[in-house]
N, C-alpha and C positions, 0 to 999 in steps of 0.2 A: 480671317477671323473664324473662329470656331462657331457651329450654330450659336441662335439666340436659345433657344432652348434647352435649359438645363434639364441633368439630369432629376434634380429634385422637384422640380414644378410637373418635367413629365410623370416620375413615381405618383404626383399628389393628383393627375389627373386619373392615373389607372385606379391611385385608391377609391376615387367618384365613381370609375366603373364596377369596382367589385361591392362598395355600397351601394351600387345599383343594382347589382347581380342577387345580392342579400337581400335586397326587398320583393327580387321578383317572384318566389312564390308562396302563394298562400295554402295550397294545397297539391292543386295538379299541375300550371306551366304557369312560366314564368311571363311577366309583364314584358312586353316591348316599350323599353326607352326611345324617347325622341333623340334626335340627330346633337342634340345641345346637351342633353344627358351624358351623351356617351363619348363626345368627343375628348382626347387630350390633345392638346401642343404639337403642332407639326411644323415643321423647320420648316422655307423653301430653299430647297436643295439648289438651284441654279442659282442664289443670290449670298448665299447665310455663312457656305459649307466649305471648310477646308478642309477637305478629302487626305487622310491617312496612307488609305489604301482602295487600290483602284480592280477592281475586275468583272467580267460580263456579268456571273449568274452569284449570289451569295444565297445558300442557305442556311438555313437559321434550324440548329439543331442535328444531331450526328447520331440519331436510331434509324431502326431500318429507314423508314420514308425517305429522311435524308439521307440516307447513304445513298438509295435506289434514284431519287433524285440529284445529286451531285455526278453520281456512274454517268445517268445517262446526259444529261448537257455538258461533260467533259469527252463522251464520245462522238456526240453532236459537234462535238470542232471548240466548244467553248471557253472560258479559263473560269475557274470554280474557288469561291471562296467558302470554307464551312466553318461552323460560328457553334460551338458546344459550353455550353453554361460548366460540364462538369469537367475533371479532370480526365477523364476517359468518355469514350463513346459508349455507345447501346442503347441506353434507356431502355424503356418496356420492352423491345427487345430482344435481348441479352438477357433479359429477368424471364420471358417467356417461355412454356412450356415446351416450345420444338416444332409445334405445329405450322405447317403452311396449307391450306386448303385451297387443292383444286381440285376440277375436273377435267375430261379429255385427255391424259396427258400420255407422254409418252411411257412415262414410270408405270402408270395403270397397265397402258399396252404391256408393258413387259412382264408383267402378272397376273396376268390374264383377265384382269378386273374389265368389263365392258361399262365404261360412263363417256359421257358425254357433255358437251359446253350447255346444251340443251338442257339436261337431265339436271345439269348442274345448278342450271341458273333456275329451273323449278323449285329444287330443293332450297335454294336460298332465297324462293319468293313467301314458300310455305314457311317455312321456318321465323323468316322475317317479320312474320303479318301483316299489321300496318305501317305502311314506311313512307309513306305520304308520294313524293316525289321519286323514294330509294329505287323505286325497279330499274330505272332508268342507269344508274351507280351500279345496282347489281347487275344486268345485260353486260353493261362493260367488263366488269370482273367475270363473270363467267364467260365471255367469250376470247376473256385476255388469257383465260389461264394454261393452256397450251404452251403460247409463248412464253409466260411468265416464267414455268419449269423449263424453258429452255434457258432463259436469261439466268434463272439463279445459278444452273450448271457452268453456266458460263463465268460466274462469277465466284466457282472453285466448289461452291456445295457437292459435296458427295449423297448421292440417292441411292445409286445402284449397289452398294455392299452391302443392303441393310436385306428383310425379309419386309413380307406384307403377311400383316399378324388381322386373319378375315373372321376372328372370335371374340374379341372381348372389344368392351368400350376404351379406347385407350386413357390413362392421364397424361401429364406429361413426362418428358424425361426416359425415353424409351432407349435405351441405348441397344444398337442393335436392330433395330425395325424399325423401320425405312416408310411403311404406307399402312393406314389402319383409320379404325373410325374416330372421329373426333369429334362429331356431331350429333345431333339428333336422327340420324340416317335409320336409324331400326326400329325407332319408334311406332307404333301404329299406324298413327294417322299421317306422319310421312315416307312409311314404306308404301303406303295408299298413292301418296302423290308420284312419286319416281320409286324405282329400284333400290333397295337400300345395298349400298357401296361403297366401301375406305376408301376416302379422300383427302387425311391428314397426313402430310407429304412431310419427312422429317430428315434433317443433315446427320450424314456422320461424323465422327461415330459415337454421339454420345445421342443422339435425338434431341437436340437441346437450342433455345435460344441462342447457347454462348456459341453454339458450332454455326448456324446461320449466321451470327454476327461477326464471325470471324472471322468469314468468308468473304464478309460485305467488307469488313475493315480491310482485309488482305489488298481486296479490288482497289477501294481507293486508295491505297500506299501505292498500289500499282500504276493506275491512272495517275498520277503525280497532284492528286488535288489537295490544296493546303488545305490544313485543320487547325482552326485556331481554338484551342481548349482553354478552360476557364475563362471563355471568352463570352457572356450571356449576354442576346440582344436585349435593348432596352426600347428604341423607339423607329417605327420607319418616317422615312423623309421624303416627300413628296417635291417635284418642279412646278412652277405656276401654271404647269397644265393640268393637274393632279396626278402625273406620274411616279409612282415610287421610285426612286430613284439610288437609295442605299438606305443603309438602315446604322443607327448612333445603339453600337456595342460598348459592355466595358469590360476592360482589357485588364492587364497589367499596372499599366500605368497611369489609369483614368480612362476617360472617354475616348474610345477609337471610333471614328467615321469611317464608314467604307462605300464606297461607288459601288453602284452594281446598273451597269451600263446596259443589260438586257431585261434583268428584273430580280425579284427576291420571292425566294419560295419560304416558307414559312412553314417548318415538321418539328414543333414543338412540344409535339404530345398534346395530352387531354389535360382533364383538371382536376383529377383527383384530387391532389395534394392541396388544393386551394380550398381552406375551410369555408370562406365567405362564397366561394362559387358553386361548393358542392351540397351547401346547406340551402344557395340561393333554387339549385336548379334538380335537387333529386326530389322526385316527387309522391314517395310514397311517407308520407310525416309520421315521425316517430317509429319507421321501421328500418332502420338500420345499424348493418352490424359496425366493427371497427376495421374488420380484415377491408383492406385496399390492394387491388391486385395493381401494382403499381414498382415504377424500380428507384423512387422515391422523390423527382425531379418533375411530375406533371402537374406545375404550379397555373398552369392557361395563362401564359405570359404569352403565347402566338396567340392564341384567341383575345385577347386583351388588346393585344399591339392593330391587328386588323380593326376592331371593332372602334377603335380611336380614328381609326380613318374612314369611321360609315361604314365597317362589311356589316352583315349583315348573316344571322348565327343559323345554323338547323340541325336541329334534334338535341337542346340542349337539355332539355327532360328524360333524356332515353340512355339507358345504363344497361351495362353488365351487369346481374346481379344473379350469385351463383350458390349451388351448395353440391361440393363435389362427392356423393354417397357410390356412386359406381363407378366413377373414375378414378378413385383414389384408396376406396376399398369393395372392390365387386361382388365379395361377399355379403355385403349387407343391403344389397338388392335382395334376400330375402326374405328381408325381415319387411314390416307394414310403417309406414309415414301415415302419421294422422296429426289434426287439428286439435286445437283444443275443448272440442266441440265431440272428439270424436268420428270422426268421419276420414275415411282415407281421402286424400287429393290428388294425388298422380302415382303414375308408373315409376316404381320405385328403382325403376335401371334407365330413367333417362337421361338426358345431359345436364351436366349442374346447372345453365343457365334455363333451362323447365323446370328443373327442381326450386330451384329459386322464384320461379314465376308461380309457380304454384303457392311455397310457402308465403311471397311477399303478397300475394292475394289473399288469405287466409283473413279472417275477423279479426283476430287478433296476431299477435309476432310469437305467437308460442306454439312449434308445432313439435309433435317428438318422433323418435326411431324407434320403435320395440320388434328385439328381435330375440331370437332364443340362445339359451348356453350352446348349441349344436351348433349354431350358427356364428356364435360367437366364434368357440374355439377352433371354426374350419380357417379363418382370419388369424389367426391365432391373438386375438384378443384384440388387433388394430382398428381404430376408430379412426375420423376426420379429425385433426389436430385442432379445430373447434370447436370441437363438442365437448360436452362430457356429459358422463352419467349420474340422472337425479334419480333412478327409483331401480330395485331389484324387486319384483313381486315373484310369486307362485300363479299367479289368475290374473286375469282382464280384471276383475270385479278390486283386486288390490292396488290395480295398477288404476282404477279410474279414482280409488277414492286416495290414493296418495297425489295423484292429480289434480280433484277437482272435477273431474267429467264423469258425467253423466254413464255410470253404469250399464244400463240398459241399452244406449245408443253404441260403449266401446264394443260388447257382448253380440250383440246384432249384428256391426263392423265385420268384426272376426268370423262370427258363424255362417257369414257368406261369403267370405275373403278363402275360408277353409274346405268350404264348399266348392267354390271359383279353384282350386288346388286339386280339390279330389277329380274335376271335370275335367282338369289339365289345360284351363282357360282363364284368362285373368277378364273378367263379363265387362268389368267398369274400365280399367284404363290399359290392358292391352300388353302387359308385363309381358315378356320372353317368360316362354314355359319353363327355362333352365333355371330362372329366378324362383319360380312357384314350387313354395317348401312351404309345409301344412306348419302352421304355427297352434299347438297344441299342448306341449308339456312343457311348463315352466322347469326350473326356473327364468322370466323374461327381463331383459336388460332395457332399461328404458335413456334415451340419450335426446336431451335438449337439441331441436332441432329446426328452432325459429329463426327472425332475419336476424337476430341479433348472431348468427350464426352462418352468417351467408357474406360472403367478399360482392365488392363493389369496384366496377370503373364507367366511367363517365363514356359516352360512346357520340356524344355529338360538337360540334365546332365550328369553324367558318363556315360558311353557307359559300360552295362553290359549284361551279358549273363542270360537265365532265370533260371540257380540257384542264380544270385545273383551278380555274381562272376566279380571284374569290370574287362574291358578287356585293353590290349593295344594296338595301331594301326595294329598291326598283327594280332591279333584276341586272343593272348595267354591271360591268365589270369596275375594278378599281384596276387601272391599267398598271402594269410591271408588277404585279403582288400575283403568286400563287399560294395553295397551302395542301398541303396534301397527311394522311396519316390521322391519327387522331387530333389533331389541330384543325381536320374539317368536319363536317357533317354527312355523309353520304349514305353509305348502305342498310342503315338499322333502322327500323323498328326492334324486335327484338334480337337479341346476340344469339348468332345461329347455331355457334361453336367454335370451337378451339379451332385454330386457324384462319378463321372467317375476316378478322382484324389482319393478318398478316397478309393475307391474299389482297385487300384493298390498300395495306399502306404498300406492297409493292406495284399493285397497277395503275395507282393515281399519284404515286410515288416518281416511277418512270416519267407517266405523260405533264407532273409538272415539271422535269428537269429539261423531257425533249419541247416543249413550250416555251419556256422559257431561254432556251439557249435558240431556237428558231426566231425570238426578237428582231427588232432591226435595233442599234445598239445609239443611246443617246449620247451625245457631247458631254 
C-alpha cells in the first residue's frame, strides 16, 4: 500500500507553514511557531510505504551542494540517489558568477599570493559581523578550503590556465582569470583586520558558474549516480522511531517513494522565489528591490519539508542584499553615493553586498550616484543595468533642488569630499586613492541608487549542526536528515562576497554526503 499520506493534504499542510512564515514578521524577525504550527503529515515509513525505489543516501536537489554531496557518499562506498525538481541540474549555481572563495590554497601558492586558513577565516569573521553561532560554520570553511581547491580540481575544474588579476574588484564572469578579489578584502576597515588578498578562485575557461557546474555534473556522470530530473521532492517519511527514512517525490507518473536506507540530504536551495517566505522573513519593510539573484527554482521547499518534521531554522532574516557599482562598472567608483539627506554613506569601491548595507540603512530607499561626464565617458557611458538616470545638473545646488535635498548639506558633502581628493585621502570612509577624482565641473549625471535598486537572496535555512546534521529546536538532531547549501543556515550575518556561498555550499556540502553515507543502514 502506498503511504496514507497524500500528496494534497501534505501541499495543504506546507501551505499552514508558509502562512505561518507570512505572519512571521512585523518588522525585524520572524515569530517562532509552535511544534503544532508548523507540522505537516508524515507517513510511518516501516508500516504505510511501498518503496518504488531503494538506495542508501537520496539527495534532494542537483546544484552545487548536491552535486558536492552525492560525489562524496558515492565515494564513501555508497549508492546515491539525486532528486532535481527541474529538467536539468545547477540551480544557483550554474546562474553564478564563477566565484569560489578561499584561502590557503595551493592556487594562491602558485601566484605568489601569501594567505592563509587563519587570515582567511578573520576575514570572514569581520566581514560577517554578527553571526550569532556562524563563527563556529565559518572555522570549518576556512579551514576546509585547502582541501576544498583540492577536491574541486579533482573534479575536473581548471584553475591553473587562467591569471590572477591583484587590481581590480572583480565581477563576475571573468573569462580568463583564474584568482582575484571578490570580496570586501581592500576595504579599509578589513584591510585593518587581515591582509587584503584575491581569494575568488574561478574555473576555466569562461570563470563562470556554468564551468564549475560542469565540472560537478561531469563527476557525477562519472561516479555513475542516478539523476532523477523533474523529479521534485514533496514530503520526508519518518520510521516509528523518528528516522527519515525516504522521502514521497513526484515523478513522471505520480508519486514515487524512495528508500534511502542511510539518510536524506536535503540541497534545495534558499527561498527566494517563495513570495509568502520572503515577505514573511526579509526584514527591512518596504525596502526592497525586484532584482533576485536567483536561477529561478529556490522556492524553500527543503526548508519547508525539514521544518514539518520539527527542524528547526537559522538566520532566516539574514539576506544578500547587494548593489554592484564597482564590480560591474569600476569606473563609477569615482563618482560620490549619497542619501537623500545628502550625506555620503560609504566607500564607493566597496563590494555590492556593503554597498547594499549601506543603502538598505539609509532613512529612506532613495539614495543616488552623481558622477561627472569625465567619468562617465572613461565607462563609455555603462551603468548598472538597474539604475537609471533621473537628473543631468551643471551644480550641486541643481542637483539638490531637482532632488529634494537640502542644498547646503549636498554643497558642504562635496566641498569636503573634493577636499578629501586634493589631500589624496578619502577622511570619511577610506575609498582607494585610484577612485579619488575631484568632482567639480559639471555637467553631473545623477542615477537612482536606492533598494529599490539593489538584488536580493535569502541566506538562511535549516538550522544544522557542523556535521550536517539538521537539528530541532532543542538542539537534538532529526536522525537520517541532513541539509547543507542554502537549504541551511550557517555562515552569515552579513554576505561577505562573492564566493563566500560557494565555499560553504561545497564544505558542508561534502561533510553531508561523507555523513550520511557513514550511516549504519536501516531495513
Amino acid at each position: 500500500m502506498k503511504a496514507e499520506v497524500s500528496r494534497r493534504n501534505f501541499l495543504a499542510g506546507m501551505a499552514g507553514v508558509g502562512a505561518l512564515a507570512a505572519a512571521g514578521l512585523a518588522g525585524c524577525a520572524p515569530q517562532v511557531a509552535s511544534d503544532e504550527e508548523k507540522s505537516a503529515p508524515v507517513a510511518q515509513a516501516s508500516d504505510n510505504v511501498e518503496w518504488d525505489k531503494e538506495t542508501d543516501v537520496v539527495v534532494v536537489g542537483f546544484g552545487g551542494a548536491g552535486a558536492a554531496a552525492a560525489i562524496e557518499a558515492k565515494r564513501a562506498g555508497s549508492e546515491v540517489v539525486l532528486l532535481e525538481m527541474n529538467p536539468r541540474g545547477g540551480g544557483s549555481t550554474m546562474a553564478c558568477g564563477g566565484f569560489i572563495m578561499m584561502g590557503g590554497t595551493e592556487l594562491q601558492e602558485k601566484f605568489g599570493v601569501e594567505d592563509s586558513t587563519e587570515n582567511f577565516y578573520k576575514y570572514l569573521c569581520a566581514a560577517g559581523g554578527e553571526t550569532e553561532e556562524g563563527e563556529e560554520f565559518i572555522r570549518v570553511v576556512a579551514d576546509a578550503s585547502p582541501e576544498v581547491y583540492k577536491w574541486c580540481v579533482s573534479c575536473g575544474m581548471d584553475f591553473e590556465s587562467g591569471i590572477c588579476d591583484m587590481e581590480h574588484h572583480l565581477g563576475g564572469n571573468n573569462a580568463g582569470t583564474s584568482l582575484g578579489f571578490s570580496g570586501n578584502e581592500m576595504a579599509r576597515d578589513y584591510a585593518a583586520v587581515t591582509p587584503a588578498v584575491p581569494r575568488g578562485h574561478m574555473a576555466q575557461p569562461g570563470s563562470s558558474g556554468k564551468d564549475i557546474f560542469a565540472a560537478l555534473q561531469a563527476t557525477v556522470e562519472a561516479e555513475g549516480i542516478e539523476v532523477l530530473y523533474e523529479t521534485p521532492g514533496s514530503y520526508l517519511l519518518q520510521n516509528a522511531e523518528g528516522r527519515v527514512t525516504g522521502i514521497c517525490a513526484q515523478g513522471e507518473d505520480g508519486e514515487l517513494f524512495v528508500k534511502a536506507r542511510k539518510g536524506v540530504v536535503l540541497t534545495c536551495g534558499g527561498f527566494v522565489d517563495n513570495p509568502e517566505m520572503l515577505n514573511a522573513y526579509y526584514p527591512f519593510v518596504n525596502k526592497r528591490g525586484s532584482h533576485l539573484t536567483t536561477a529561478g527554482s529556490e522556492n524553500g521547499s527543503g526548508i519547508l519539508m525539514g521544518q514539518a518534521l520539527g527542524a528547526a531554522t537559522r538566520g532566516m532574516g539574514r539576506f544578500q542584499i547587494g548593489y554592484p557599482l564597482v564590480t560591474l562598472t569600476e569606473h563609477l567608483a569615482k563618482g560620490v553615493l549619497v542619501n537623500e539627506r545628502g550625506h555620503r554613506i560609504v566607500a564607493e569601491d566597496e563590494y555590492n553586498s556593503f554597498m547594499g548595507k549601506a543603502i538598505i540603512m539609509a532613512p529612506t530607499s532613495r539614495c543616488y550616484t552623481i558622477v561627472d561626464e569625465a567619468t562617465l565617458q572613461e565607462g563609455n557611458g555603462k551603468i548598472p543595468s538597474m539604475s537609471q538616470e533621473v537628473l543631468v545638473a551643471n551644480s550641486f545646488a541643481e542637483i539638490a533642488e531637482g532632488l529634494g535635498i537640502n542644498a547646503d548639506v549636498l554643497e558642504a558633502t562635496m566641498a569636503f569630499y573634493n577636499e578629501s581628493v586634493s589631500l589624496g585621502e578619502d577622511r570619511e570612509f577610506g575609498k582607494a586613492a585610484k577612485f579619488l577624482h575631484p568632482m567639480e565641473t559639471g555637467p553631473f549625471h545623477v542615477y537612482l541608487t536606492g533598494s529599490e535598486q539593489c538584488y536580493t537572496a535569502s541566506c538562511g535555512g535549516l538550522k544544522i549542526d557542523t556535521g550536517a546534521h539538521v537539528l530541532k529546536e532543542d538542539g537534538t538532531t532529526i536522525p537520517g536528515l541532513y541539509a547543507a547549501g542554502r537549504n541551511a543556515g550557517t555562515i552569515y550575518g552579513w554576505y561577505m562576497g562573492s564566493g563566500s556561498s560557494l565555499a560553504d555550499v561545497f564544505t558542508f556540502g561534502r561533510i553531508a554526503g561523507q555523513n550520511a553515507a557513514a550511516e549504519e543502514p536501516v531495513a
